[in-house]
C-alpha positions as CSV (number, residue, x, y, z in Angstrom):
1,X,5.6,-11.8,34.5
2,X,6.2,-9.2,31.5
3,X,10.0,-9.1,30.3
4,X,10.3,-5.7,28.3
5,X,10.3,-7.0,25.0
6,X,6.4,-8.1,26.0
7,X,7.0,-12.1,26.4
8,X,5.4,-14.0,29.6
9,X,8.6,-16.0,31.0
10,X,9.3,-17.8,33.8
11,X,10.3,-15.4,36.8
12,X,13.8,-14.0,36.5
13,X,14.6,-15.6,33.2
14,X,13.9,-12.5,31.1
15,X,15.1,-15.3,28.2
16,X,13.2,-15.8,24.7
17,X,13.8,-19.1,22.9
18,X,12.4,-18.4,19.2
19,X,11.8,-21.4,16.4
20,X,12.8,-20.6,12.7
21,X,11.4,-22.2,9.9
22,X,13.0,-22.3,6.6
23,X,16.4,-21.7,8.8
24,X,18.6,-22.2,5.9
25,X,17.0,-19.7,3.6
26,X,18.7,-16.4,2.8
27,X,16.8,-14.8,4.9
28,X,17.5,-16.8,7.9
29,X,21.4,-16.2,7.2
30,X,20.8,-12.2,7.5
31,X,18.5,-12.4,11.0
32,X,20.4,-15.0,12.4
33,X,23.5,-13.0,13.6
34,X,20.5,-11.0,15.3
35,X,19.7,-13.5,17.2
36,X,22.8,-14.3,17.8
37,X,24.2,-11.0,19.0
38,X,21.1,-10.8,21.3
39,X,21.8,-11.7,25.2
40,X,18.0,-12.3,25.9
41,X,17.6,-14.6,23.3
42,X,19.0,-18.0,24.8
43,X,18.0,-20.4,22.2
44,X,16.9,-20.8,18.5
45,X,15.6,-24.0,17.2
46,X,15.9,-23.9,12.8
47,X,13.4,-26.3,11.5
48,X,14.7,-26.8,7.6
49,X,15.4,-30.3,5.3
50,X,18.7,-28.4,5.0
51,X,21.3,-27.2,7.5
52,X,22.3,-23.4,7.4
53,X,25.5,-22.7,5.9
54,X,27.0,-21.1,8.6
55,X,27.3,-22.3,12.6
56,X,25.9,-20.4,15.3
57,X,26.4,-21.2,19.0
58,X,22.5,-20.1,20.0
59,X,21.3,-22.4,16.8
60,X,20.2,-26.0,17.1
61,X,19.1,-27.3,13.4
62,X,16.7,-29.9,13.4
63,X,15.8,-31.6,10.2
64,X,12.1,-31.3,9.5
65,X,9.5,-31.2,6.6
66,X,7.0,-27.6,7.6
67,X,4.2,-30.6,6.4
68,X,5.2,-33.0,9.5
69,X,2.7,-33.8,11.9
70,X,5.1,-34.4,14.6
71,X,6.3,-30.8,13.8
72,X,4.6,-29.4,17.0
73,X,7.2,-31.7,19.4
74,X,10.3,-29.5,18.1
75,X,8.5,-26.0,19.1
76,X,7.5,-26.9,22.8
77,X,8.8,-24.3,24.8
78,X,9.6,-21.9,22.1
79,X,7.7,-18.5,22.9
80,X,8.2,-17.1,19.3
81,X,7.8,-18.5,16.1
82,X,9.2,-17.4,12.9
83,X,7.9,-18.7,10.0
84,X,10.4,-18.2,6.8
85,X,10.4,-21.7,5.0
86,X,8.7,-20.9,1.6
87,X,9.4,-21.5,-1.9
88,X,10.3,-18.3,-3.1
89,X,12.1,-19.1,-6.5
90,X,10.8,-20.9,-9.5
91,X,10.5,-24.6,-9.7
92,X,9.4,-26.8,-12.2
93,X,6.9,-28.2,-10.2
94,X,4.8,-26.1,-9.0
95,X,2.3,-28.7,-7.2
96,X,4.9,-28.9,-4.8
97,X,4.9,-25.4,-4.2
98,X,1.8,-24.6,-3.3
99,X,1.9,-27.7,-1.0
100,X,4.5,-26.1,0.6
101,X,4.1,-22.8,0.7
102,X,0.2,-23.4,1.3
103,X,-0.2,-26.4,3.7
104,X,3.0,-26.5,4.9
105,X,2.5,-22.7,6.1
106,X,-1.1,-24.1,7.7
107,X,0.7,-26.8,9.8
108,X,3.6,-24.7,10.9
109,X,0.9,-22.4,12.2
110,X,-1.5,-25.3,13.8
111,X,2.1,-27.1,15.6
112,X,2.4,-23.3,16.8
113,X,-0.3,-23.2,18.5
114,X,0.1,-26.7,19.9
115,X,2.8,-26.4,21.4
116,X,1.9,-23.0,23.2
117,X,3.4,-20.8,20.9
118,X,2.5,-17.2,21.5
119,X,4.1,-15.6,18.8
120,X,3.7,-15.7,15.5
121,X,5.5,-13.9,13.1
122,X,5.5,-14.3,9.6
123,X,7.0,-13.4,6.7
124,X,4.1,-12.3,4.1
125,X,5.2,-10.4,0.8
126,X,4.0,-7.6,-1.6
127,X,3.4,-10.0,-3.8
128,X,0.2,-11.0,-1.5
129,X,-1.7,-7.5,-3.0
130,X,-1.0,-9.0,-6.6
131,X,-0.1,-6.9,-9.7
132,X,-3.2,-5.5,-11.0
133,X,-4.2,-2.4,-13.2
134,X,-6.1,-0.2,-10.7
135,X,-3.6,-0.9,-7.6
136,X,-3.5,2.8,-6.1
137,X,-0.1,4.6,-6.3
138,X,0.7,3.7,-3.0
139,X,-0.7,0.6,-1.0
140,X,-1.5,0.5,2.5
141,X,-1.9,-2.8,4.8
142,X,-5.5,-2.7,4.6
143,X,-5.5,-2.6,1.0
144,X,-7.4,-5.8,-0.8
145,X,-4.8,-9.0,-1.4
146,X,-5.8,-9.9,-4.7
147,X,-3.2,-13.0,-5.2
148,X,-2.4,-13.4,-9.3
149,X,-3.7,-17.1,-9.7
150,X,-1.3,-17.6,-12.5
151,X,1.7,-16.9,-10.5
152,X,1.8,-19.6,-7.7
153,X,4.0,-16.9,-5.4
154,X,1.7,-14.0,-5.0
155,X,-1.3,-16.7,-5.2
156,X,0.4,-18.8,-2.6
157,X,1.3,-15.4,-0.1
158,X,-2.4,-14.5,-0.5
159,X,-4.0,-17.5,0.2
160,X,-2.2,-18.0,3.4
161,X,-2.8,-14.9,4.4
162,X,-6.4,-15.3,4.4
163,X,-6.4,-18.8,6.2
164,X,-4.6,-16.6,9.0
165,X,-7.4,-13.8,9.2
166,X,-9.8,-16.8,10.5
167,X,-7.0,-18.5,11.9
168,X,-6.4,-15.7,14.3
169,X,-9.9,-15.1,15.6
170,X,-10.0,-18.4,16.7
171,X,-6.9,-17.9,18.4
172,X,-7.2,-15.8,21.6
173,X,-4.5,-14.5,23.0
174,X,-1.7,-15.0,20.1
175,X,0.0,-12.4,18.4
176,X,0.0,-12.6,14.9
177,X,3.1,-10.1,13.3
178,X,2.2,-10.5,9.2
179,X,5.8,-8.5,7.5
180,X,5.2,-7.6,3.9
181,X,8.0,-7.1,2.3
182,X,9.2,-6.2,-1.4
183,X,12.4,-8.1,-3.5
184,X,15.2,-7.7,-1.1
185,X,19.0,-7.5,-2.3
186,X,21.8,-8.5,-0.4
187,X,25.5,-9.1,-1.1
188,X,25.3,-12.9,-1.2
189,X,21.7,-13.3,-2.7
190,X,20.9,-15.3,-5.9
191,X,17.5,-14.1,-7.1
192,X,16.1,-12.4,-10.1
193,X,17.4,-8.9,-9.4
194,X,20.7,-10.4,-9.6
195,X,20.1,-12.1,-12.7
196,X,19.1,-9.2,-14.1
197,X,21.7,-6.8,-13.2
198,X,24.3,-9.7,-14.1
199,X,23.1,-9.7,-17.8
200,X,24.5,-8.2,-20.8
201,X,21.6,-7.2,-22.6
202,X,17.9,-8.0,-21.3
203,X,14.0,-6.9,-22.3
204,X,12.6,-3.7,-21.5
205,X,8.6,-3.7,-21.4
206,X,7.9,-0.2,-22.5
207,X,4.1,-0.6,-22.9
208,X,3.6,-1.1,-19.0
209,X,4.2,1.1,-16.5
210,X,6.9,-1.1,-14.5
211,X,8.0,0.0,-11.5
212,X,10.3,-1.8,-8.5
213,X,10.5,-1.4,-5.0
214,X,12.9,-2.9,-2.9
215,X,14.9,-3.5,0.2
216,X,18.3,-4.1,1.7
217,X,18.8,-7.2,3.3
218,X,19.8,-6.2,6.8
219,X,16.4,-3.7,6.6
220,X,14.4,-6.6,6.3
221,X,15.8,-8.9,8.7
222,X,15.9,-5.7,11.3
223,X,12.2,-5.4,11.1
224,X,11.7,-9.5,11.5
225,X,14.0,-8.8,14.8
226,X,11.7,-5.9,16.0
227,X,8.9,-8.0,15.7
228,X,10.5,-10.9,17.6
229,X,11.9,-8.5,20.6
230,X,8.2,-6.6,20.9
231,X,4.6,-7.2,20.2
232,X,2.9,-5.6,16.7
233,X,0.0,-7.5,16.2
234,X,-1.3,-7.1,12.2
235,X,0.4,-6.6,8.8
236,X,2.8,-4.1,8.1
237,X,4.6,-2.8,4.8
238,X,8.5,-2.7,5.0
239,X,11.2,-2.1,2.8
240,X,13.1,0.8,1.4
241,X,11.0,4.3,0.2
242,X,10.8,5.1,-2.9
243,X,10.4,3.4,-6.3
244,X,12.9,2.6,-9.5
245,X,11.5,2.6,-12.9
246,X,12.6,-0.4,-15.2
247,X,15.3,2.1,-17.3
248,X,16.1,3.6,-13.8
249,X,17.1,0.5,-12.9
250,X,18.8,-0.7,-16.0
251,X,20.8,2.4,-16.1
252,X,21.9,1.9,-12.9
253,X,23.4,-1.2,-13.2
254,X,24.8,-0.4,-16.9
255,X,22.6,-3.3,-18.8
256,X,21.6,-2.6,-22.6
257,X,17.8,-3.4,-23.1
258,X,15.5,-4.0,-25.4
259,X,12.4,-2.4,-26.2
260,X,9.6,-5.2,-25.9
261,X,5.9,-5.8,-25.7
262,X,4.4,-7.2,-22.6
263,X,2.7,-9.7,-24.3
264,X,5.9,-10.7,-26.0
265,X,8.1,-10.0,-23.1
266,X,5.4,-12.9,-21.4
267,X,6.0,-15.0,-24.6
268,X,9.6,-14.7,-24.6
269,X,10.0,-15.8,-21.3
270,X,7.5,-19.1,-21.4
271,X,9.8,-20.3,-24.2
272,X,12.9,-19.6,-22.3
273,X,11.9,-21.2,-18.9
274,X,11.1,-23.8,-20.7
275,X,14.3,-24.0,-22.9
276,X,15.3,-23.8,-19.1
277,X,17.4,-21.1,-20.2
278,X,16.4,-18.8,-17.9
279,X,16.7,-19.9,-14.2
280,X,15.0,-17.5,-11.9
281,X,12.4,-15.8,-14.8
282,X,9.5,-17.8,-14.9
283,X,6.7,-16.4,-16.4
284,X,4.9,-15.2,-13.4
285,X,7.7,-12.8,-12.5
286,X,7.1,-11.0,-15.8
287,X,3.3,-10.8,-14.9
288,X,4.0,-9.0,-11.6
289,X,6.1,-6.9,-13.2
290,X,3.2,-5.6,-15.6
291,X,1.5,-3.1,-13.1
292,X,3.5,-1.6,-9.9
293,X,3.4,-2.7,-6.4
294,X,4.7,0.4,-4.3
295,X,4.0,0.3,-1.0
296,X,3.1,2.8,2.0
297,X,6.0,2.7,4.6
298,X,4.0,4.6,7.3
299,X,2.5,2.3,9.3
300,X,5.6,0.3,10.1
301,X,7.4,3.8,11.0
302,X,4.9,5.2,13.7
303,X,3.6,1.7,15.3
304,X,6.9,-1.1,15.1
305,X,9.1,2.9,14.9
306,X,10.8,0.8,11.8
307,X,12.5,3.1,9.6
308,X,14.9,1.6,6.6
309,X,18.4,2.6,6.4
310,X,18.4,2.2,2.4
311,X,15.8,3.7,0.2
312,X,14.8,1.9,-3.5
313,X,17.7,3.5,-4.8
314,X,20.3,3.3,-2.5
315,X,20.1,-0.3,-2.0
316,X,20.8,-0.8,-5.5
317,X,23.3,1.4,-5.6
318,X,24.7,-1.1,-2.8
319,X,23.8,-4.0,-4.5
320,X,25.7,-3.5,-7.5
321,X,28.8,-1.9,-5.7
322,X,29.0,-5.0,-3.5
323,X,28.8,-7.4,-7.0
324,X,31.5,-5.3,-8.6
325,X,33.7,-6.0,-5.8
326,X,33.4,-9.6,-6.4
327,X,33.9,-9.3,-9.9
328,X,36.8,-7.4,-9.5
């Protein structure tokens, strides 16, 4: 039978057990208490190499690689299946990361279906439309996703993507929920907003015309929720309305800049990740930021009815009022 939130239980139960991937990840720390708070959810099974930081009585971690074969035998009898675990963040290697992010997505997806998952729901990004010149002032889902090949992220959220547009024709009957969301902040993220925001004096490209969208935490992880309590098959746009420009944002959080090409902003910052003096910056972060991303909210709002308590703005304005708090 049909519980309300769409699933096909056993009689009576009306319970959901859901499997996370990448169960430690920041993400995972902001939809977990979701979960959590949620009587119809019984039981959430985290699949990470590393334990979450906090403990939750609904939570059972078990320590997996996404690129296990025997990953299938730790999702039997899950209904839904959240896949998070990516590399998000610069490393030095980034062979690993596309591994991960690319086959490791492929067999998370494959142990899915195996073990009679039939729910999907996965968390794509912006970055998956890529940062190019004639990107249209606002994107919609069915926009091209033109992954930037020199920035393993957005080539990486493209290109599994695309394996899941043949992936899902082949799969009858499961719902496939692709979120796309921009940079999220949070009080306890570490990312390259915060870096940012946290320095004294950083590069402005004034010869591009930079723009940021972005999210609040708990806005993102409410839409993942939606998606796990109902069914909204396809790709939707989420996040916060609105865009910042690079001095809007600068301003805001009361950081001196300087003026800089983009070609020499790009320069600066191969010879600083590789002084390893920058630690979130790689160069492909400065190549997204050469042409906006701004994405169209609609589609979210009238199909999953997901509506973002924090625009662009506000959510910075959070941001940094929650950092000064620690600081202080």
């Amino acid at each position: 039978m049909q519980d309300q939130a769409g699933f096909s239980n056993v009689p009576g139960s009306g319970k959901i057990k859901v499997c996370l991937t990448g169960c430690s990840s920041y993400l995972a720390s902001v939809l977990l208490p979701f979960l959590e708070n949620d009587p119809e959810i019984e039981e959430v099974i985290g699949i990470d190499l590393k334990a979450p930081g906090e403990s939750y009585k609904k939570l059972n971690w078990i320590k997996c690689d996404v690129r296990d074969e025997g990953l299938y035998k730790h999702l039997l009898g899950c209904q839904v299946l959240v896949h998070l675990a990516f590399i998000v963040m610069p490393i030095r290697k980034e062979s690993l990361a596309l591994e991960i992010n690319i086959e490791g997505s492929k067999n998370v997806f494959r142990s899915g279906v195996k073990a009679g998952i039939k729910k999907i729901v996965y968390a794509s990004s912006c970055a998956a439309y890529g940062a190019w010149a004639d990107n249209p002032e606002e994107i919609k889902e069915d926009f091209p996703r033109r992954g930037m090949p020199s920035f393993y992220y957005s080539y990486t959220k493209a290109k599994v993507e695309e394996f899941l547009d043949e992936f899902e024709k082949e799969q009858a009957g499961l719902i496939i929920t692709r979120l796309r969301p921009p940079i999220f902040i949070g009080p306890k993220i570490n990312n390259l907003v915060r870096e940012m925001v946290n320095s004294r004096v950083f590069f402005r490209i004034f010869d591009r015309g930079c723009k940021v969208q972005l999210a609040w935490d708990e806005d993102v992880a409410r839409a993942f929720y939606l998606a796990i309590k109902k069914d909204f098959p396809g790709a939707f746009n989420i996040g916060g309305e609105g865009y910042l420009t690079q001095e809007e944002l600068f301003e805001l959080a009361g950081v001196w800049t300087i003026p800089t090409f983009y070609r020499l902003a790009l320069l600066m910052s191969r010879v600083l990740w590789n002084l390893r003096i920058f630690k979130q910056l790689s160069p492909g972060w400065i190549e997204v930021m050469a042409y906006p991303i701004i994405m169209n909210l609609d589609k979210a709002r009238k199909v999953m009815g997901f509506e973002a308590a924090y625009t662009t703005r506000t959510a910075l304005v959070r941001f940094l009022e929650e950092m000064r708090k620690k600081r202080d």
